[in-house]
Every structure is written in C-alpha cells, then in structure tokens.
C-alpha positions in Angstrom: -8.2 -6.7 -10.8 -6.9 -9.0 -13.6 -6.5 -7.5 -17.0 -6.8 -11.5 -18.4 -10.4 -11.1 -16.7 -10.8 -7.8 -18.0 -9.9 -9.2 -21.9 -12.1 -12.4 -21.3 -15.4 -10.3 -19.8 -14.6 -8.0 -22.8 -14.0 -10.6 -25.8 -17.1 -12.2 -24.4 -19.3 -8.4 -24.5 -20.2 -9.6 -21.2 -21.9 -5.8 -20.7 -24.6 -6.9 -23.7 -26.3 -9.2 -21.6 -25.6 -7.7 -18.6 -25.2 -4.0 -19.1 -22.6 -2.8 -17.5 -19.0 -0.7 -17.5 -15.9 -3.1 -17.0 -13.2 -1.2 -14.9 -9.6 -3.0 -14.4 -6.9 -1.4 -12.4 -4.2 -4.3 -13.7 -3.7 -5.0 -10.2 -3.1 -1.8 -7.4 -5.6 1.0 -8.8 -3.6 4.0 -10.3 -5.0 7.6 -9.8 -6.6 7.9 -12.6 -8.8 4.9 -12.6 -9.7 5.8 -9.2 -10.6 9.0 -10.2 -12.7 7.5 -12.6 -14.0 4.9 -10.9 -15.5 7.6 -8.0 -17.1 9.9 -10.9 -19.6 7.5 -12.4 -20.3 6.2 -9.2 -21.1 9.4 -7.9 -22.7 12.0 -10.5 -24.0 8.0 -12.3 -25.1 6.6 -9.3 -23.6 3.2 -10.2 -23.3 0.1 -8.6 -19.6 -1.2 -8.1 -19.0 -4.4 -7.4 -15.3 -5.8 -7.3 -14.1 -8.9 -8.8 -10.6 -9.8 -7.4 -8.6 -13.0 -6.4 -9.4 -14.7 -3.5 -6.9 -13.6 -1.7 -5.4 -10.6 0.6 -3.9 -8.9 -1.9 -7.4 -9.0 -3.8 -9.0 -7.5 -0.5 -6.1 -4.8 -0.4 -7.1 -3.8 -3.7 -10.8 -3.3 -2.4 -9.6 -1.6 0.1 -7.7 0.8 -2.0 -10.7 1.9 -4.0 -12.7 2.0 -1.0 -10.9 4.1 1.6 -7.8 5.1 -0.2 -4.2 4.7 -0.2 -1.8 5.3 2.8 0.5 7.0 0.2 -2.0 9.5 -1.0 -4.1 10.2 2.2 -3.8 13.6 2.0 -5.8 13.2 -1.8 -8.2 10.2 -0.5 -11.5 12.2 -0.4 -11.1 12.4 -4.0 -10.2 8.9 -4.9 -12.5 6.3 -2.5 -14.9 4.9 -3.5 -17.3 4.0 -0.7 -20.0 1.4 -1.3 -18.1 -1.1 -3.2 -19.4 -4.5 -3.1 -17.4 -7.8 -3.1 -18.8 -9.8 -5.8 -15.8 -12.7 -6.0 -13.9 -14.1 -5.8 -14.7 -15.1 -2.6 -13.2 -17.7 -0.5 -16.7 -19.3 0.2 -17.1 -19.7 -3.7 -14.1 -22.1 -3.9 -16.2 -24.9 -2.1 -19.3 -23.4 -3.2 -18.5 -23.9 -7.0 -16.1 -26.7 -6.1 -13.4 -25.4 -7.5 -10.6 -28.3 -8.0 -7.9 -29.1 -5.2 -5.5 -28.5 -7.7 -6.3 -25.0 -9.0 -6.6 -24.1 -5.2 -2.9 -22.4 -3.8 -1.3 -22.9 -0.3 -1.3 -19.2 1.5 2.0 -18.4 2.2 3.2 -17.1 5.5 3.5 -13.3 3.9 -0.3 -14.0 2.8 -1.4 -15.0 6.5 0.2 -12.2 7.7 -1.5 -9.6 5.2 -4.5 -11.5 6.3 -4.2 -11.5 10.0 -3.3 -7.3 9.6 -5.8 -6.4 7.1 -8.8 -8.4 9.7 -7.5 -5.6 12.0 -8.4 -2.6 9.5 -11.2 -0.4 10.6 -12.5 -1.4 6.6 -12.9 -4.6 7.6 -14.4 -4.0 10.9 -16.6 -2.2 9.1 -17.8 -4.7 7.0 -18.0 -8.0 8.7 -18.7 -10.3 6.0 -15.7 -9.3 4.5 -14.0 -10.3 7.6 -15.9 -13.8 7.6 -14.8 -14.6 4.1 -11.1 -13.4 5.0 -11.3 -15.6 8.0 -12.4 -18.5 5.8 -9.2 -18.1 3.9 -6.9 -17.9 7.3 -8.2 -20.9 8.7 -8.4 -22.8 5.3 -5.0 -21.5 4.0 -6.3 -21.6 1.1 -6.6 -18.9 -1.9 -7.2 -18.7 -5.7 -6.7 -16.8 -8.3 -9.7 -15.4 -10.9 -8.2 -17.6 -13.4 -9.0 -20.8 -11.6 -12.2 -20.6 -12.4 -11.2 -21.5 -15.9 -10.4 -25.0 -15.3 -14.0 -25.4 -16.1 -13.8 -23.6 -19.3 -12.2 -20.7 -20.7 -15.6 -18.9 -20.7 -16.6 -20.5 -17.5 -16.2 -16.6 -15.5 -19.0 -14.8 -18.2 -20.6 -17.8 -18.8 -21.5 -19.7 -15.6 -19.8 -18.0 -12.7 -20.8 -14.1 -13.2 -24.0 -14.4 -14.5 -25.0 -16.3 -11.9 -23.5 -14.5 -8.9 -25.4 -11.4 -10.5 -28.6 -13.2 -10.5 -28.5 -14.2 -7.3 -27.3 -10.4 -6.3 -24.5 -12.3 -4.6 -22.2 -9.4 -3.5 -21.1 -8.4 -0.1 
C-alpha cells in the first residue's frame, strides 16, 4: 500500500532473503498495477499476499485488487485478483506485537462507518477472517498505520515483523 514500505522492503533487498516481487500501488491500485499484478499471478502462479494499514481503507485497497473497482466494473474480470491473502497489518498484530499505545490511532467516525459498510460486502462475507480482524478494529477503535511498526526500529518491518509473519505462513 505504502510506497515508504515499498522503499524500506526495497533499500533493505528484502526479496534476497526472501525471494519475492514487491508490488506498491501508492495507495488505491491504478490500472496498470492491477493489470500487472493479475498477470504474474495468473500465467506465474504467484502467491499475493497484501501488506496494508490496519485500517478500512487498507481493507478497501484489498478489496480493490481482489474483486475490482465499482468504477471500472465493466473491465473487472481483467483487473481482480482473486486469492489474495492478508498478510498485515492486521488488527490482531497490534496486541500481538504490542505495538505502543501511542503509535496506535483513534478510528474516526468516517472510519467506523467504512468499517461497519465494508463487514456488509459480499468480499468480506466471503472471507470471514477478514471480517473477524475488521471487527477487532470496530470494537477496539483502534487502527495503525505500517509505519508504526517502526517505533521499534526503522528496519523493524524486514527485520522482525515480515520475516516472521512469513515463517509462520501468517496470512489470511
């Protein structure tokens, strides 16, 4: 999602020790990243997993990649991705890697209602671990932000948190 994570996996070669292709959209996915994104996981046969804030606009972006924009419907069988996993964030990682109070944010009421609609999407229905970790984040009102994770370290994400959520095969 983040280009600052994009530029930290990257200045890290992250994809040496764990081969990989790093994909950021710099937020909402444009056509041609989509594009791209389906071809190598089709004719490849690639893995995608997602790392996003912890929040509903990090789930929207999922969601975007996986069943396509309501503005281009007409073009989505040519731009989902189906099959993406949720590696992180995720809102059980903020207690789970005990992430400070302070790098946790208040949902605003814009965010609970983005929330509340997108636990509604057939997406979500269709995936009800998502909708377990979004509910997490309703009823804690809490989100966070990839970046958070640096108040460990600036190297904390392709140090610490990735490599071990990978490991583990931690993706939803």
């Amino acid at each position: 999602e983040k280009d600052a994570a994009f530029q930290r996996l990257a200045e890290d070669r992250f994809y040496n020790r764990f081969p990989c292709i790093i994909i950021t959209g710099k937020g909402q996915p444009d056509v041609a990243t989509r594009q791209f994104l389906r071809k190598m996981h089709q004719d490849l046969k690639l893995q995608v997993l997602a790392l996003v804030d912890a929040d509903p606009y990090g789930l929207n972006i999922i969601s975007v990649y996986t069943r396509g924009s309501k503005n281009m419907s007409f073009d989505s069988s040519n731009l989902t991705t189906p099959g993406i996993k949720w590696l992180g964030v995720r809102p059980s990682d903020l207690d789970r890697f005990k992430l400070p109070n302070q790098c946790r944010l208040d949902m605003t009421e814009h965010d609970k209602r983005l929330g509340e609609k997108l636990l509604k999407e057939d997406f979500m229905k269709a995936n009800p671990e998502w909708s377990k970790e979004l509910q997490i984040m309703l009823d804690t009102g809490e989100k966070a932000e990839i970046q958070a994770l640096s108040s460990f370290g600036f190297q904390y994400l392709t140090e610490v948190y990735l490599p071990l959520k990978l490991q583990e095969k931690d993706w939803i």
